[in-house]
C-alpha positions in Angstrom: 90.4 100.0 101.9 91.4 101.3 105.4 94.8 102.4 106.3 95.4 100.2 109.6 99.0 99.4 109.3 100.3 102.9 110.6 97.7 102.7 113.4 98.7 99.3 114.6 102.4 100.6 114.5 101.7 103.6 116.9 99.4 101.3 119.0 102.1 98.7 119.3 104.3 101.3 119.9 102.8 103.1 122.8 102.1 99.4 124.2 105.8 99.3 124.1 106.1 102.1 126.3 102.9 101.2 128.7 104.4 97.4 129.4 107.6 99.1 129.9 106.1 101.1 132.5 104.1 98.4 134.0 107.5 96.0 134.2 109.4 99.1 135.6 107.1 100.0 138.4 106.3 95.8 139.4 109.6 93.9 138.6 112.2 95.7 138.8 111.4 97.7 142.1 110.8 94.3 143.6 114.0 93.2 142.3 115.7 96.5 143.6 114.2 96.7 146.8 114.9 92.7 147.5 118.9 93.5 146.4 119.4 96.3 148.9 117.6 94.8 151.4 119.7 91.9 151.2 122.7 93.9 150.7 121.9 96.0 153.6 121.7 92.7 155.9 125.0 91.0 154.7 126.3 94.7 155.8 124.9 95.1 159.1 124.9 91.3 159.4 128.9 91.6 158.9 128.7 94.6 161.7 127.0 92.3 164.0 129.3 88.9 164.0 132.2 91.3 164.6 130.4 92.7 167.9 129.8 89.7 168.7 133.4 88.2 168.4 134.8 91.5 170.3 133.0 93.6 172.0 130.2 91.5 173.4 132.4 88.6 173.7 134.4 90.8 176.0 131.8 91.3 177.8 130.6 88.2 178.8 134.0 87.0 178.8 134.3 89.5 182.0 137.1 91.0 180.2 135.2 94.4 180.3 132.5 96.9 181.8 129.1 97.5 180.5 130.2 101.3 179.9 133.0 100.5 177.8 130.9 98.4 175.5 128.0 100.7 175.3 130.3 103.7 174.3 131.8 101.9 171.7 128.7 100.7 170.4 127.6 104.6 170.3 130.5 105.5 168.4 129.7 102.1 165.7 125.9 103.8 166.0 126.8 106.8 164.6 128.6 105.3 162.1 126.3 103.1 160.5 124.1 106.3 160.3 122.4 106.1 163.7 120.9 101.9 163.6 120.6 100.9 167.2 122.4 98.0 168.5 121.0 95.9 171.0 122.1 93.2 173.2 119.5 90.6 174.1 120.1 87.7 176.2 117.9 84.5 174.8 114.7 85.4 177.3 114.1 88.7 175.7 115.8 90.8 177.8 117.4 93.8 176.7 120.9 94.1 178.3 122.4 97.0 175.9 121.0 99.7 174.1 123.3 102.0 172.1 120.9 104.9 171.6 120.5 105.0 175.5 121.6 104.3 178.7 119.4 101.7 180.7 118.4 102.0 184.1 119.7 98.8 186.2 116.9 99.0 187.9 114.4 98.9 185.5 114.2 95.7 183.5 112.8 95.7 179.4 111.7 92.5 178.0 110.8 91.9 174.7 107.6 89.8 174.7 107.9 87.1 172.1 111.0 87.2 171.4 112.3 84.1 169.5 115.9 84.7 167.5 114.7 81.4 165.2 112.1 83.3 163.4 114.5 84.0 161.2 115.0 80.5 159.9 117.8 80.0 157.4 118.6 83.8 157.1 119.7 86.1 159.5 117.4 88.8 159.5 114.1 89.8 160.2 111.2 92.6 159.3 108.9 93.9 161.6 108.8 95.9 164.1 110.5 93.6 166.5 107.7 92.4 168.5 106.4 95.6 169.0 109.6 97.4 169.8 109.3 100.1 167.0 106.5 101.9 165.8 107.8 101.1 162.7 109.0 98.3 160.1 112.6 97.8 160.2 115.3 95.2 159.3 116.9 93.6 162.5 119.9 91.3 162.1 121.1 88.7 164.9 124.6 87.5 165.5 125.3 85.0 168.5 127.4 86.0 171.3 129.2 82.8 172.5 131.3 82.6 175.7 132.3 78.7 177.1 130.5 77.5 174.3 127.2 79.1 174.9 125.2 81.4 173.0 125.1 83.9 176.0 122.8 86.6 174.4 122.4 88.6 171.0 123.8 91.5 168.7 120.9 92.7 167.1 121.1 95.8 164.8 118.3 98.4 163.3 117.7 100.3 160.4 114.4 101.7 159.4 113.0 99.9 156.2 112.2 103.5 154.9 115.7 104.1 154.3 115.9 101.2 152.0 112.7 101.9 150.5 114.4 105.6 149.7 117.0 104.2 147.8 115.1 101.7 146.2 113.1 104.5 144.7 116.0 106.8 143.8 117.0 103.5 141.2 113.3 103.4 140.2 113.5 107.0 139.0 116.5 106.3 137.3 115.0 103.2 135.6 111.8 105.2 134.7 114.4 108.2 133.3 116.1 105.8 131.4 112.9 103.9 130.0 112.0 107.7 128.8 114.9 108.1 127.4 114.7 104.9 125.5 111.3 105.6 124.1 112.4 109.1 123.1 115.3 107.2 121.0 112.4 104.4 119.9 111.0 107.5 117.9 114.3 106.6 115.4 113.0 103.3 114.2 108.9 105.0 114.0 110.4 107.8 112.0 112.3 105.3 109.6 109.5 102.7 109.2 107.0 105.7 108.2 110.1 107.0 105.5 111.0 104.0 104.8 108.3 101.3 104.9 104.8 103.3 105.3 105.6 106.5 103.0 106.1 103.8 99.9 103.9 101.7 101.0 101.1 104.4 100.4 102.3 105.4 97.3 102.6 101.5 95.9 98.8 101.0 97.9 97.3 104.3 96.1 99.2 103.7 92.3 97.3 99.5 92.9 94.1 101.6 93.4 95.1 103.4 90.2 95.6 100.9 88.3 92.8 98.2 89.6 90.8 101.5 88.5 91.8 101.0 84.5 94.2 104.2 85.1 97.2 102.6 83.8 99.3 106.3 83.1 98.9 106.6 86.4 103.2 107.7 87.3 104.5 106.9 90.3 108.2 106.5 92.2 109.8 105.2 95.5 113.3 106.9 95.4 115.1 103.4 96.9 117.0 100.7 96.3 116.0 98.3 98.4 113.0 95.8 98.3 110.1 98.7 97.8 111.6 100.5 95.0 112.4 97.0 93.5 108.4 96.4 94.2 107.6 99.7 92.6 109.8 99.4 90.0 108.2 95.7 89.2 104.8 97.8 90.0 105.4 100.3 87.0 106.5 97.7 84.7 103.6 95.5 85.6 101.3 99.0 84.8 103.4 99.8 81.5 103.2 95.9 80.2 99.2 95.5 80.6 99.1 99.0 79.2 100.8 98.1 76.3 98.8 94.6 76.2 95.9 96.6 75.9 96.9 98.5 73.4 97.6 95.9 71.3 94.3 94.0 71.6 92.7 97.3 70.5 94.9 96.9 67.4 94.7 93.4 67.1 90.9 93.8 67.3 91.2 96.6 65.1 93.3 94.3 62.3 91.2 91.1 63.2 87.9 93.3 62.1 89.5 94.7 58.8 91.3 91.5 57.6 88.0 89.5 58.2 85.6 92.2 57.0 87.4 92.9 53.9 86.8 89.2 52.2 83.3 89.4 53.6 82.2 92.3 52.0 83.6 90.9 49.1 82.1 87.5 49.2 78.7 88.8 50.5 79.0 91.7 47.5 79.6 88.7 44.6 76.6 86.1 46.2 74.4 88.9 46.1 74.9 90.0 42.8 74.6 86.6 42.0 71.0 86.1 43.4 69.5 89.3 42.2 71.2 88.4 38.5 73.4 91.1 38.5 76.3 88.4 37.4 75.3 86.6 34.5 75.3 83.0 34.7 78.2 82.3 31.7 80.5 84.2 34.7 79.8 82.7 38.0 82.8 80.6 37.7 84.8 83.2 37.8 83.2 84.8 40.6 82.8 81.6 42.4 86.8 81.1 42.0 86.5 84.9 43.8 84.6 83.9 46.5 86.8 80.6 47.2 90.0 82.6 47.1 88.5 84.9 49.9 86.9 81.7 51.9 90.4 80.3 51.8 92.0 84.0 52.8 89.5 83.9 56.0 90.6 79.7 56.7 94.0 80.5 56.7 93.7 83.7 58.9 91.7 81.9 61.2 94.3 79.1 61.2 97.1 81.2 61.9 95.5 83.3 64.9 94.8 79.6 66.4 98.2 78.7 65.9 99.7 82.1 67.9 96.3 81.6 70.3 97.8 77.9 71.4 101.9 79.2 71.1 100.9 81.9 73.7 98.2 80.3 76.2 99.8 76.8 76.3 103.4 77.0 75.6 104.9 75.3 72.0 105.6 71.5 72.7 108.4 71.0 71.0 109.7 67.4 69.5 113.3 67.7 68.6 115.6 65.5 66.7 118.8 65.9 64.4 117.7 66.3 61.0 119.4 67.3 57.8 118.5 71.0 57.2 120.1 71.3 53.8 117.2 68.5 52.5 115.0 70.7 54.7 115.3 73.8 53.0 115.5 71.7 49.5 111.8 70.1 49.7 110.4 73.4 51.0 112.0 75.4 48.2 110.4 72.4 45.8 107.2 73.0 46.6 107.2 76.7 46.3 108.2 75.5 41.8 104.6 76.4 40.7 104.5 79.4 42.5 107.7 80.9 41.3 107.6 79.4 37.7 104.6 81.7 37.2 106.6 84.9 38.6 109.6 84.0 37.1 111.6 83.5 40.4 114.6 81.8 40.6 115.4 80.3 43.8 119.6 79.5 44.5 120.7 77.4 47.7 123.9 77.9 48.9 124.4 75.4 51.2 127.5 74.1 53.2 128.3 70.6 53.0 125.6 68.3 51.6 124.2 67.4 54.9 124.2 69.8 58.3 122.4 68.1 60.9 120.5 70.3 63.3 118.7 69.6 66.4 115.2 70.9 66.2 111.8 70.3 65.8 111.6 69.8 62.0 107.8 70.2 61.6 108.3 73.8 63.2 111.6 74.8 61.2 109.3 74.0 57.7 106.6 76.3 58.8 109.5 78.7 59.8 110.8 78.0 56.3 107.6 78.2 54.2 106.2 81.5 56.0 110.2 83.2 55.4 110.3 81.7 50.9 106.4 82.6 50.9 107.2 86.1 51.9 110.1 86.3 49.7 108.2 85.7 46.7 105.5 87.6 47.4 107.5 90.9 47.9 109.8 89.9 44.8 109.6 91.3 41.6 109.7 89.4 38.5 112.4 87.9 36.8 114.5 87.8 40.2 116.0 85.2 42.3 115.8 84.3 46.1 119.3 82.8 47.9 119.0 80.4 50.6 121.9 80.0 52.4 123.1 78.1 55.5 126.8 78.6 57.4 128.1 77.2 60.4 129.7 79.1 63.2 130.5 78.0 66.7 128.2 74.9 67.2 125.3 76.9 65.7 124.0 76.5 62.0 122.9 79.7 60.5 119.9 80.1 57.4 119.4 82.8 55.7 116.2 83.4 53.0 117.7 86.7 51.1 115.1 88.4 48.6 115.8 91.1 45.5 112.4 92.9 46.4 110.5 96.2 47.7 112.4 95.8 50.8 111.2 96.7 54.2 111.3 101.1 55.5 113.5 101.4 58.4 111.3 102.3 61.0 109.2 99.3 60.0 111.8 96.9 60.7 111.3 96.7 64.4 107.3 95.9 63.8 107.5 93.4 61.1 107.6 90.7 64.0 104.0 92.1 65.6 100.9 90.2 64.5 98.8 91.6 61.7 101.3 94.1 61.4 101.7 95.3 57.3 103.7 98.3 56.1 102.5 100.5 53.8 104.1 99.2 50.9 102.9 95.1 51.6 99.8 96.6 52.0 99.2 97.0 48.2 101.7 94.7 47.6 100.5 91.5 49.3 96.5 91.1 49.4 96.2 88.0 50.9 98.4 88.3 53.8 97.1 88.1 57.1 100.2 89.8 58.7 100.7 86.8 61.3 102.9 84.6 59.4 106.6 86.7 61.0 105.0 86.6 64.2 104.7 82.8 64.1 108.3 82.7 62.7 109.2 84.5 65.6 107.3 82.7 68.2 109.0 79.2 67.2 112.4 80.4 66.6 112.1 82.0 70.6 110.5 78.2 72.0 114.1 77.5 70.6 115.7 79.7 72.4 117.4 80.8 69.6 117.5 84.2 67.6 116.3 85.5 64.1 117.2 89.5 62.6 116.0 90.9 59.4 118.6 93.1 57.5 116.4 95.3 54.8 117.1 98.4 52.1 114.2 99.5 51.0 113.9 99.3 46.9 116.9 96.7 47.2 115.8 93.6 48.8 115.4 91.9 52.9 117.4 89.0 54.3 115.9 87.0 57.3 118.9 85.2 58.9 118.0 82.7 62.2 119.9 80.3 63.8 119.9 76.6 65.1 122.0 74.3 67.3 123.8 72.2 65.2 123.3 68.7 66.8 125.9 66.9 69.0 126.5 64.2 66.2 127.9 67.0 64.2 130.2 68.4 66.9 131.7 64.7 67.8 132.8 64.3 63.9 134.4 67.8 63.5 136.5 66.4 66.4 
């Protein structure tokens, strides 16, 4: 698989910093130059209406000399960084030039001239019909006398100069779009320790394990959505690892508990054919052979029955029923069983009825599967208690045996399918090992809980529990 997703980071990151470039260098020096050149005009603009309410107006007013108004348009010259100011009557003709002194004489026209072209502003760029060898701004502010535009202010200033200071801010912008890349580093650095680093490590442990490597160890040292991922990622690993374990051993226990009775049965049909049995005993080991098909039936049956728990769910068709009358026909049918050992079975059970709410058909097999294992790991001349108690809207049984008892460090397996301990190995020969494992499964569609309490040489005690139904609750009230 290729690694792309760093790649298109950095890619998308030095786009970042190219478009910023781009928008720098186009937008925002148009932007820039526009605001000072408009700036600049409301400036000189503001310069020029008050020449042209004073000075000028003067002027024309007769209230003073040509002289006086060209030296104090000098001295505003210099001020405003050496711009020339003009006077120009409305035919072009230049009547005042601040950065000289005019000959009478000689007369300057400006060819062209048409103060209009500036249309709803009050400026102009050019080089003033030819005036300037050079583009400049040139304002215009009316000189009125007896309510006539009489001529002109018109003021210069070299568009360089603007141009100047619009780069200065462009440099600025470009120092501080620099800047901000340089700082944009923070969030690469923190999406390659934070996103990428675990990211590689959660891509190459999927490799790992989609290779069949499932001790393949690996951690993200976080706490927020990777290391939850990872974590879920290493339990996923550990899970199917332990799944696969146990088909191995359920294989493993599926191949001894069915070739055993095979064996067997092939063994005893053999001998039979080749006249190794006499014919005066081949009921007996006929009755062997049909004790083994029936041992293979009701393995088969059971591994169907956990099969169907597992892949589709346990449908579950609950009711209230009476659990003490329950536990008293299951217990019946177990008479010919324990008459022949010599077991005694004693219910103690509360009241005469307790309703439940469960699915009945399930609680017998739960039932049958817990007495069945009772006797089989009882001795003889011993009894089995059966007891139910109720406690906080729940109804608990418990199937109590005086037998072998289960080891300790078997306890916590007893639930697993095929699963046997040493001593119900030699003990029990027809056991298939999945009957706990169904108890289990049924007593979990519940939702509800069963624990085995065991002394080895003394006896085991199975207790689960049941909702007691809603009928029950509403009397005790």
């Amino acid at each position: 698989m290729k690694r792309t997703l760093y790649i298109k980071f950095l890619l998308a990151y030095l786009l970042f910093g190219i478009f910023g470039f781009v928008v720098v260098a186009t937008f925002v020096y148009g932007m820039t130059y526009e605001r000072l050149k408009r700036d600049k005009a409301d400036s000189m603009y503001q310069m020029a209406t008050r020449i042209a309410n004073t000075y000028a107006a003067d002027l024309y007013n007769s209230e003073t000399s040509l002289d006086a108004v060209h030296s104090e348009l000098s001295s505003l010259s210099m001020y405003m960084e050496g711009s020339p100011i003009w006077i120009v009557n409305p035919s072009g003709r230049l009547v005042l030039d601040s950065s000289r002194v005019l000959d009478p004489v000689e007369e300057i026209v400006i060819t062209g001239f048409d103060p209009t072209v500036t249309g709803s502003s009050y400026y102009t760029t050019g080089t003033f019909w030819g005036s300037f060898n050079q583009e400049m701004l040139s304002v215009f502010a009316p000189i009125t006398a007896n309510y006539k535009v009489q001529a002109y202010v018109v003021i210069h200033t070299p568009i360089t100069g603007i141009e100047a200071k619009t780069n200065t801010f462009l440099n600025i912008s470009y120092l501080m779009l620099i800047v901000l890349f340089l700082l944009s580093l923070i969030i690469l650095i923190f999406f390659t320790e934070l996103v990428y680093v675990p990211l590689r490590k959660i891509t190459t442990a999927t490799e790992q394990y989609a290779a069949g490597n499932m001790g393949y160890e690996f951690s993200v040292e976080s706490e927020d959505e990777m290391g939850y991922l990872s974590a879920s990622l290493s339990y996923m690993a550990g899970e199917i690892a332990r799944q696969e374990d146990d088909q191995k051993k359920f294989i493993a226990n599926v191949s001894h508990d069915f070739r055993s009775p095979l064996t067997s049965i092939r063994g005893y049909l053999v001998a039979m054919q080749d006249g190794t049995i006499p014919l005066d005993m081949y009921d007996r080991y006929l009755g062997i052979v049909i004790n083994e098909t029936d041992r293979l039936t009701k393995l088969t049956n059971e591994m169907l029955t956990l099969n169907n728990l597992n892949t589709r769910g346990m449908l579950l068709d609950k009711s209230d029923f009476d659990i003490n009358q329950v536990i008293r026909n299951v217990a019946a049918s177990f008479e010919g069983t324990c008459r022949e050992k010599r077991i005694a079975i004693e219910l103690i059970l509360t009241d005469d009825t307790m309703l439940v709410n469960a699915d009945v058909s399930k609680i017998q097999q739960v039932l049958y599967n817990l007495i069945d294992n009772a006797i089989k790991f009882s001795h003889h001349d011993s009894s089995i208690k059966i007891e139910t108690t109720e406690k906080h809207s729940k109804v608990f049984v418990s199937v109590k045996d005086s037998g072998i008892g289960i080891p300790n460090e078997d306890q916590k397996l007893i639930f697993d399918r095929f699963y046997k301990s040493d001593l119900s190995r030699g003990k029990d020969k027809k056991g298939t090992g999945l009957g706990l494992a169904i108890v289990k499964e049924i007593i979990k569609a519940h939702e509800e809980n069963i624990n085995v309490i065991s002394t080895q040489g003394v006896g085991t005690e199975f207790i689960f529990s049941l909702p007691k139904a809603a009928a029950m609750d509403a009397e005790d009230e």
